[in-house]
C-alpha positions in Angstrom: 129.1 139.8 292.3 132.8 138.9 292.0 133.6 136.0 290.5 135.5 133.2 293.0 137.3 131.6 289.8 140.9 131.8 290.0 142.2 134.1 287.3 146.0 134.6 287.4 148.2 130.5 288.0 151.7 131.8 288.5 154.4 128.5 288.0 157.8 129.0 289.5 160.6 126.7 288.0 160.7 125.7 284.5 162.0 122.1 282.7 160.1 119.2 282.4 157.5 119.8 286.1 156.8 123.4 285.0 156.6 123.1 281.1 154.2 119.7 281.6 152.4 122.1 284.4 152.2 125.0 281.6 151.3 122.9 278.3 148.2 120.7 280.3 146.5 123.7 282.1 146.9 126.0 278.5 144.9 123.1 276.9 142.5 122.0 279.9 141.7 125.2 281.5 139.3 128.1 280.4 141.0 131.0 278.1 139.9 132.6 281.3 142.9 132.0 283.3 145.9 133.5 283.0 148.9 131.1 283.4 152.7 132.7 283.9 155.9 130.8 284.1 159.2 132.4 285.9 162.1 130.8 285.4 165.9 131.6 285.1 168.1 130.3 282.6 171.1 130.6 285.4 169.4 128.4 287.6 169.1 125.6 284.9 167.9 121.8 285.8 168.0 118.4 286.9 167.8 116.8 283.5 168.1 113.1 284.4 164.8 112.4 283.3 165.4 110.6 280.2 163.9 108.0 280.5 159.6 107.2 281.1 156.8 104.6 281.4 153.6 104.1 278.4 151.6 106.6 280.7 153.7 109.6 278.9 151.6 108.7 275.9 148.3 109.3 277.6 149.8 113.0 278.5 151.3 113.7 274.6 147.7 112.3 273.6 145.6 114.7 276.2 147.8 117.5 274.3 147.2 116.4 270.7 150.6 115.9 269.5 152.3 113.9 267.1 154.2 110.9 268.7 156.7 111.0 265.7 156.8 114.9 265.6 157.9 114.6 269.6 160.5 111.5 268.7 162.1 113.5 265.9 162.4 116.8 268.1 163.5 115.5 271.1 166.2 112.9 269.6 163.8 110.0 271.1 163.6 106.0 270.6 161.4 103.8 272.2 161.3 102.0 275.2 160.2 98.3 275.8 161.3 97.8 279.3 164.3 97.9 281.5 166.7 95.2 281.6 167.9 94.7 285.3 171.7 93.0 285.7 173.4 91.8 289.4 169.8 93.2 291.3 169.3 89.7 292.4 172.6 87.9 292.5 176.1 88.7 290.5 175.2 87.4 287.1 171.5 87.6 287.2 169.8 89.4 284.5 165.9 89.7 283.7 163.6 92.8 281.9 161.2 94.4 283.4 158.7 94.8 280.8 155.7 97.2 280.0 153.5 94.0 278.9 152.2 90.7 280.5 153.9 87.4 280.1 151.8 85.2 277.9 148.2 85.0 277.5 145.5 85.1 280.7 143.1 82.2 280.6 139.9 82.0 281.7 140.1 84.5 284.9 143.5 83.2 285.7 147.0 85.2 285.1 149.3 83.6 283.0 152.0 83.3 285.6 149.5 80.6 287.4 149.8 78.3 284.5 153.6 79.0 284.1 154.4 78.2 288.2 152.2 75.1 287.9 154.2 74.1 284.5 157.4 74.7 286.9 156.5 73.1 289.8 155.5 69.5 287.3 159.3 69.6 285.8 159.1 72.4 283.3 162.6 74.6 283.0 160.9 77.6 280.3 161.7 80.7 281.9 158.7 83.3 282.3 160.4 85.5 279.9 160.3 82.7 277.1 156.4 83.3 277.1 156.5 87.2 276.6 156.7 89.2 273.1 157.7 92.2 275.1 161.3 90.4 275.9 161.9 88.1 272.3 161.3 91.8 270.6 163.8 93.8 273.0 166.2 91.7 272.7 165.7 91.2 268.5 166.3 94.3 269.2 163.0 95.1 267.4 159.7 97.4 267.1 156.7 98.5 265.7 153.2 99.9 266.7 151.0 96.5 267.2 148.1 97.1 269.2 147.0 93.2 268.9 149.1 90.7 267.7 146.7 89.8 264.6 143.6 87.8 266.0 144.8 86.0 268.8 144.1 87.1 272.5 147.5 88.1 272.9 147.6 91.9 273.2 150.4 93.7 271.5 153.6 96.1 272.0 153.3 98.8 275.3 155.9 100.8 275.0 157.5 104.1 276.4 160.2 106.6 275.2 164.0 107.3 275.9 164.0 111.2 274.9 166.5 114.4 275.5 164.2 115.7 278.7 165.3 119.3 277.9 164.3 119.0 274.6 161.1 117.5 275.5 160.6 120.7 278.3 161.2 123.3 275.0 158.8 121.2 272.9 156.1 121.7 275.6 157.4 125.4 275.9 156.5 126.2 272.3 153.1 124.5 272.9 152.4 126.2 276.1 153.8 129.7 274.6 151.7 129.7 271.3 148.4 128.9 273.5 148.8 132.3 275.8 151.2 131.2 279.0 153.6 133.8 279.7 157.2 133.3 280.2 158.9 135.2 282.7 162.8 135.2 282.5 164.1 135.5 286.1 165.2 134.4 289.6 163.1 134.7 292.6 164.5 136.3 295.4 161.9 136.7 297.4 158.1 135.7 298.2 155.5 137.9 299.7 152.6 136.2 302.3 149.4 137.8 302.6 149.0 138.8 306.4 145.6 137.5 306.6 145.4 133.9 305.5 149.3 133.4 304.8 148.6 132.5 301.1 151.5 133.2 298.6 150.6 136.7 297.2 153.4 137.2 294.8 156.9 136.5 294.2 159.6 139.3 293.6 162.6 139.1 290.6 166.4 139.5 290.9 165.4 142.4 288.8 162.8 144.0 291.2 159.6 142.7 288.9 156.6 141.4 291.1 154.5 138.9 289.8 151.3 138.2 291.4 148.9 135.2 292.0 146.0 133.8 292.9 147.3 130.0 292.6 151.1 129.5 292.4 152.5 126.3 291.4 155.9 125.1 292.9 157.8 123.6 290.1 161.3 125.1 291.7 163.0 121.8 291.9 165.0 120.2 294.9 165.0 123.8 296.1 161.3 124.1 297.3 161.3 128.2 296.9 157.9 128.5 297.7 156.6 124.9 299.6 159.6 124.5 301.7 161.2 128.3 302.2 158.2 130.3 302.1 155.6 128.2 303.3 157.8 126.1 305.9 156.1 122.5 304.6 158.7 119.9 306.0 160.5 117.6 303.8 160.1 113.5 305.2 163.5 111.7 304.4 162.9 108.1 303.2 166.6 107.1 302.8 166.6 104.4 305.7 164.5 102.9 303.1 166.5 104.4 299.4 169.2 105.2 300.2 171.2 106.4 297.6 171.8 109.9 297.4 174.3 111.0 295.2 174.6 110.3 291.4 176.8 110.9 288.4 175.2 111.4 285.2 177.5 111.9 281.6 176.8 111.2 278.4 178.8 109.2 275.6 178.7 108.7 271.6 176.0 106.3 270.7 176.7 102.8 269.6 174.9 100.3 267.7 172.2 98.3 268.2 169.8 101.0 269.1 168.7 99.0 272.1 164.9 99.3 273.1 164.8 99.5 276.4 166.9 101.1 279.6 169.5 98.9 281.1 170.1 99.4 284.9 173.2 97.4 286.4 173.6 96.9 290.2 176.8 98.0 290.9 179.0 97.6 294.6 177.1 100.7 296.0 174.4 101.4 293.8 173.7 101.0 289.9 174.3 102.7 286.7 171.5 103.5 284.1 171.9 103.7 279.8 169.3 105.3 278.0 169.7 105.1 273.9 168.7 108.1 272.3 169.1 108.9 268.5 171.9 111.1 269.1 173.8 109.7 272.1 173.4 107.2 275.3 172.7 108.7 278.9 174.7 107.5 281.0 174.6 107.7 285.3 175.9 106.2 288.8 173.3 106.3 291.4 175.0 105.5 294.5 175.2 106.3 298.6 177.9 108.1 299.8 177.6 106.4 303.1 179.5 102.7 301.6 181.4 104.9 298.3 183.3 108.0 297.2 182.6 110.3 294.6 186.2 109.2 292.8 185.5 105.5 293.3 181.6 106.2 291.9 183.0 107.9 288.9 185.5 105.3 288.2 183.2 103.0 288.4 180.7 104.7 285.5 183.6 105.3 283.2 184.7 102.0 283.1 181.4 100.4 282.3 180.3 103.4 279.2 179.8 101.1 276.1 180.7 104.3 274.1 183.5 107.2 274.3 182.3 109.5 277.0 181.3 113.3 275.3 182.2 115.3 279.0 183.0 114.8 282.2 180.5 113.4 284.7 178.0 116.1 286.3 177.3 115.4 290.4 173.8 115.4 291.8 172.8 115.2 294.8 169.5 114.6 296.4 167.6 113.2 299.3 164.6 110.8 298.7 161.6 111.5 300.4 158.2 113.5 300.0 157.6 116.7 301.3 154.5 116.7 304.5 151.6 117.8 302.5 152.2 118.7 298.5 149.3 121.4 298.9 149.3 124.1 301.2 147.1 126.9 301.2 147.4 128.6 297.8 150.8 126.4 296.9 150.5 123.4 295.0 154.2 121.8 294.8 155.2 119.0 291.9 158.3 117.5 290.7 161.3 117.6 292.8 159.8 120.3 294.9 157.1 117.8 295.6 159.6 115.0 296.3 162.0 112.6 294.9 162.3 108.6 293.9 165.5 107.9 292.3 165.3 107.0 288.3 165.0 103.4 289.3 162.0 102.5 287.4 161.4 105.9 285.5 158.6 107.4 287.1 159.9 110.9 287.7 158.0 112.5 284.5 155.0 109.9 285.0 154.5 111.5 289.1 154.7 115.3 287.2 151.6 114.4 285.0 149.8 112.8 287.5 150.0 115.5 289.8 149.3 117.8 287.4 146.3 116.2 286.6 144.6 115.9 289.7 145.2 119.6 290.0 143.2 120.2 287.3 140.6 117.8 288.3 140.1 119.1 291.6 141.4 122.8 290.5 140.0 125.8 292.9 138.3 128.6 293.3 140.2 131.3 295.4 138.3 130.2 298.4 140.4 127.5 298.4 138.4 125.1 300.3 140.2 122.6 302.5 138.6 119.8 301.0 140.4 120.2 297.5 143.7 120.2 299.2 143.1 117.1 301.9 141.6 115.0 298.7 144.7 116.2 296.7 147.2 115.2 299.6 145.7 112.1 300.6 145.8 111.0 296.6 149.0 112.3 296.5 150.8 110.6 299.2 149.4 107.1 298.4 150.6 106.9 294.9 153.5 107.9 295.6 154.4 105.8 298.7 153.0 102.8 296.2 155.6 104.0 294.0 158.2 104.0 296.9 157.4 100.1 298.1 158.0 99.5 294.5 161.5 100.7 294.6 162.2 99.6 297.8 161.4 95.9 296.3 164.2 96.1 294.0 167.0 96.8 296.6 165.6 94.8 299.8 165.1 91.5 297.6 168.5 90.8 296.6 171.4 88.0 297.7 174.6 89.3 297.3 177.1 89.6 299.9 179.8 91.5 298.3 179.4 94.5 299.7 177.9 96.4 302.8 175.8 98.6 300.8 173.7 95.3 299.7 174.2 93.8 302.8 172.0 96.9 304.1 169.4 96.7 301.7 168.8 93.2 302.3 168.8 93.3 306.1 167.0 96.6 306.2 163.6 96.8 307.8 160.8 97.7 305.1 157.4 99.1 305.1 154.5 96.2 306.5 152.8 97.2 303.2 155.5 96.2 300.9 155.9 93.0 303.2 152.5 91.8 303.2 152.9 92.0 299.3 156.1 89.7 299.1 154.3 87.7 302.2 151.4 86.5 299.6 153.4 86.0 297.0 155.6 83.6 297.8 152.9 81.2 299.0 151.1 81.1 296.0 152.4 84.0 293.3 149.2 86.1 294.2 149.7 90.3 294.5 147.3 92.0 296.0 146.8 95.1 293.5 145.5 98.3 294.9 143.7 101.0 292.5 146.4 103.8 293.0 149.2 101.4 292.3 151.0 102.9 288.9 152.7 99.3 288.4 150.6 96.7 286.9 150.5 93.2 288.5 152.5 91.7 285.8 155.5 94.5 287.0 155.5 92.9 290.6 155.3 89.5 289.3 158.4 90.1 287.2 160.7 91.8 289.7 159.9 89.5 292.1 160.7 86.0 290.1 163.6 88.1 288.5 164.8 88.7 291.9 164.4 85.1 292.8 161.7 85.0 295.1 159.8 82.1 293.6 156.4 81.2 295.1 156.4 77.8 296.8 153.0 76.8 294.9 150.2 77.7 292.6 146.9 78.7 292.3 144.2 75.8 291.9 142.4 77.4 289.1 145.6 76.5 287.3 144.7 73.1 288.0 141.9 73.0 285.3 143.4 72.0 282.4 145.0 68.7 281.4 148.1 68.2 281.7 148.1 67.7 277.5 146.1 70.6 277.4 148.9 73.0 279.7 151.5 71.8 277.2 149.8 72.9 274.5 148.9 76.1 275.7 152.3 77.2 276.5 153.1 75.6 273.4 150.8 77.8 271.4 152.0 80.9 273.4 156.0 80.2 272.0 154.7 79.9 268.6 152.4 82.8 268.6 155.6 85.4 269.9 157.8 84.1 267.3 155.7 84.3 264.3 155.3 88.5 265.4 158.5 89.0 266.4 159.6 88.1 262.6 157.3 90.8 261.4 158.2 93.6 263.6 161.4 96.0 261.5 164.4 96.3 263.3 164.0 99.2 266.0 166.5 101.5 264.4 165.0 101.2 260.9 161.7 101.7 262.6 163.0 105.1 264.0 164.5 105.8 260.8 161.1 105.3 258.8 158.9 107.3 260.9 160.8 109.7 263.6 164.6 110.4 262.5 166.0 113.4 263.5 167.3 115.2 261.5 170.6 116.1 262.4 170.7 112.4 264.6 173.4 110.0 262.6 
């Protein structure tokens, strides 16, 4: 009897999507399957990705590997949040961090007690209640699961890293556990006549390579989703829409800064990521309200350090494609769609989607049930993810411009609504399982966008008013005492991750 387990994964496209793709199904699948990787050094990448959320560390920990080893080889630092400037009003400036404000109490988010503190003539900000913020900016860090023995948990915490160093890291990997790396462009795909599955893609250089399960990791381009299997792309830029960015990067400065900073500027907003070696640097904007010239202006003048090239164009359209699965094609990263670098999540959508494929990975029947479950998944977390970023641009104040103007006139999805709806009665979120952004993230853009509920919950209500004091009280006392403990962040790199050749 012949076996129906897929044998032969064929992965189109290289960088971070492919070499993630690659490095997870060399460790998770059988020595059974084959796994080969085209990809042409002409074609090059994206490589904006620099920057990710704590969920990377679940995929470097599925892999085994050393968190410092990574850091040192891919000129990384670490990341405790993004600091958001002018998103709300000209001025304003609050981080969105990877931890929760305070200390929950008895059932009850911490926010509750904080709004109830508010609304009875307290002035604290949020931010003065979490250790996340009072460490960024001490410009601090250190691995603290637990802030000693208090129920105060300790640092979460992602990485800024070079994302086509991190891409050769995981090609080593991949490479010394059996995947096959095939140096070339594809200039054409075959269909099988019978069922219209991919059955092999053909080289500049006239080499086939055959499948049983090809994996579109082909970027914006879509080789095999979009031109070969005609899957339609669905544009979400009524909702995002920037579509155009600039990306450089200059000499880096000191501090070594622990998180990303994203500034709002007249028709989009500018990202800096520290790494060891040098800060990325980009202007994501909408050429519908700017010009390329005026964008680039723009980023030059607001580089804290001496620029090292000229800035590199981009241009892209946000959206997902129709269906991410179809028939024997599996698309992720760009091919798969795109959400601007607003909040990171680029790498974090990659491993995801490459770990449901491997959860609900095929046999060469390819039943139609692994492919609606993988869709239907798909599509949800990623529209979450969308609503999300949507949040950012339609809750904002400023009049300066058109582009903002849009953004905060624009019409937005009734899910995202109902979410800013029952939060500003009484600062509860509705959190939905698939949602990659805790409820302490909508809390936080929300109140740092200045949409401040009108009351509390009751539960709040519970303690005295002596008691409330003292709570919040204890909270100050408790982030001070292990923000003094925690090294400065650069030391911290310098003790356990430097780079060599990083000065």
């Amino acid at each position: 009897m012949q076996t129906q387990h897929i044998q032969r994964v064929v992965i189109v496209g290289g960088g971070t999507a492919g070499w993630i793709a690659a490095a997870a199904m060399s460790k998770l699948l059988s020595s059974n399957v084959s796994i080969t990787l085209v990809e042409s050094e002409v074609i090059g990448t994206v490589g904006v990705g620099e920057a990710t959320i704590p969920q990377i560390r679940r995929l470097n920990g599925i892999l085994g590997l050393s968190e410092d080893e990574v850091l040192a080889a891919t000129q990384g630092t670490f990341k405790l949040g993004i600091e958001f400037n002018n998103w709300g009003r000209i001025g304003d400036r609050y981080l969105h961090t990877f931890g929760d404000a305070g200390i929950n109490l008895a059932g009850l988010h911490f926010h509750q007690y904080w709004l109830r503190a508010r609304a009875e003539g307290g002035t604290a900000s949020l931010w003065d209640y979490s250790f996340h913020h009072r460490a960024a900016y001490a410009h601090k860090f250190g691995r603290l699961e637990r802030v000693g023995n208090t129920p105060m948990t300790g640092l979460a915490y992602a990485f800024h890293f070079d994302a086509g160093l991190y891409a050769r890291y995981l090609r080593s990997y991949a490479e010394a556990r059996g995947v096959t790396r095939i140096e070339g462009k594809v200039v054409d795909v075959a269909l099988e006549p019978e069922r219209g599955h991919i059955a092999s893609v053909t080289l500049e250089s006239g080499a086939q390579v055959e499948g049983e399960l090809f994996v579109d990791c082909s970027g914006f381009r879509g080789l095999l989703i979009g031109d070969a299997l005609g899957v339609e792309y669905q544009d979400w830029s009524h909702w995002l829409p920037c579509n155009r960015a600039l990306a450089v990067a200059s000499a880096r400065t000191e501090p070594l800064l622990p998180y990303t900073r994203s500034t709002a500027h007249e028709a989009g907003w500018q990202w800096r990521i520290p790494l060891q070696h040098r800060t990325g640097n980009g202007h994501v904007f909408c050429d519908s309200f700017t010009s390329e010239d005026a964008a680039a202006s723009t980023l030059l003048a607001n580089l804290d350090g001496t620029p090292l090239s000229d800035p590199r164009p981009l241009r892209f359209t946000t959206g997902r494609r129709a269906v991410f699965w179809e028939k024997n094609c599996v698309a992720i990263g760009l091919s798969s769609g795109f959400l601007e670098p607003l909040e990171s999540t680029s790498i974090h959508l990659i491993q995801s989607n490459v770990s449901r494929l491997i959860e609900l990975f095929p046999t060469r029947a390819f039943h139609p049930a692994h492919a609606a479950l993988y869709n239907e998944q798909t599509a949800h977390e990623i529209e979450l993810v969308r609503d999300f970023l949507i949040l950012h641009y339609h809750l904002n104040q400023r009049d300066d411009s058109e582009f903002w103007r849009y953004c905060a006139n624009m019409d937005i999805p009734d899910s995202l609504q109902a979410k800013m709806d029952l939060f500003a009665a009484t600062g509860l979120l509705h959190k939905e399982p698939e949602d990659l952004f805790r409820e302490s993230s909508w809390v936080q853009v929300m109140l740092g966008q200045n949409l401040m509920p009108a009351g509390y919950h009751e539960m709040a209500n519970r303690l005295r008013p002596d008691q409330l004091r003292d709570f919040l009280a204890q909270v100050q006392t408790i982030i001070a005492k292990a923000t003094s403990g925690l090294p400065a962040h650069g030391d911290f790199i310098a003790a356990h991750c430097r780079t060599p050749a990083a000065q």
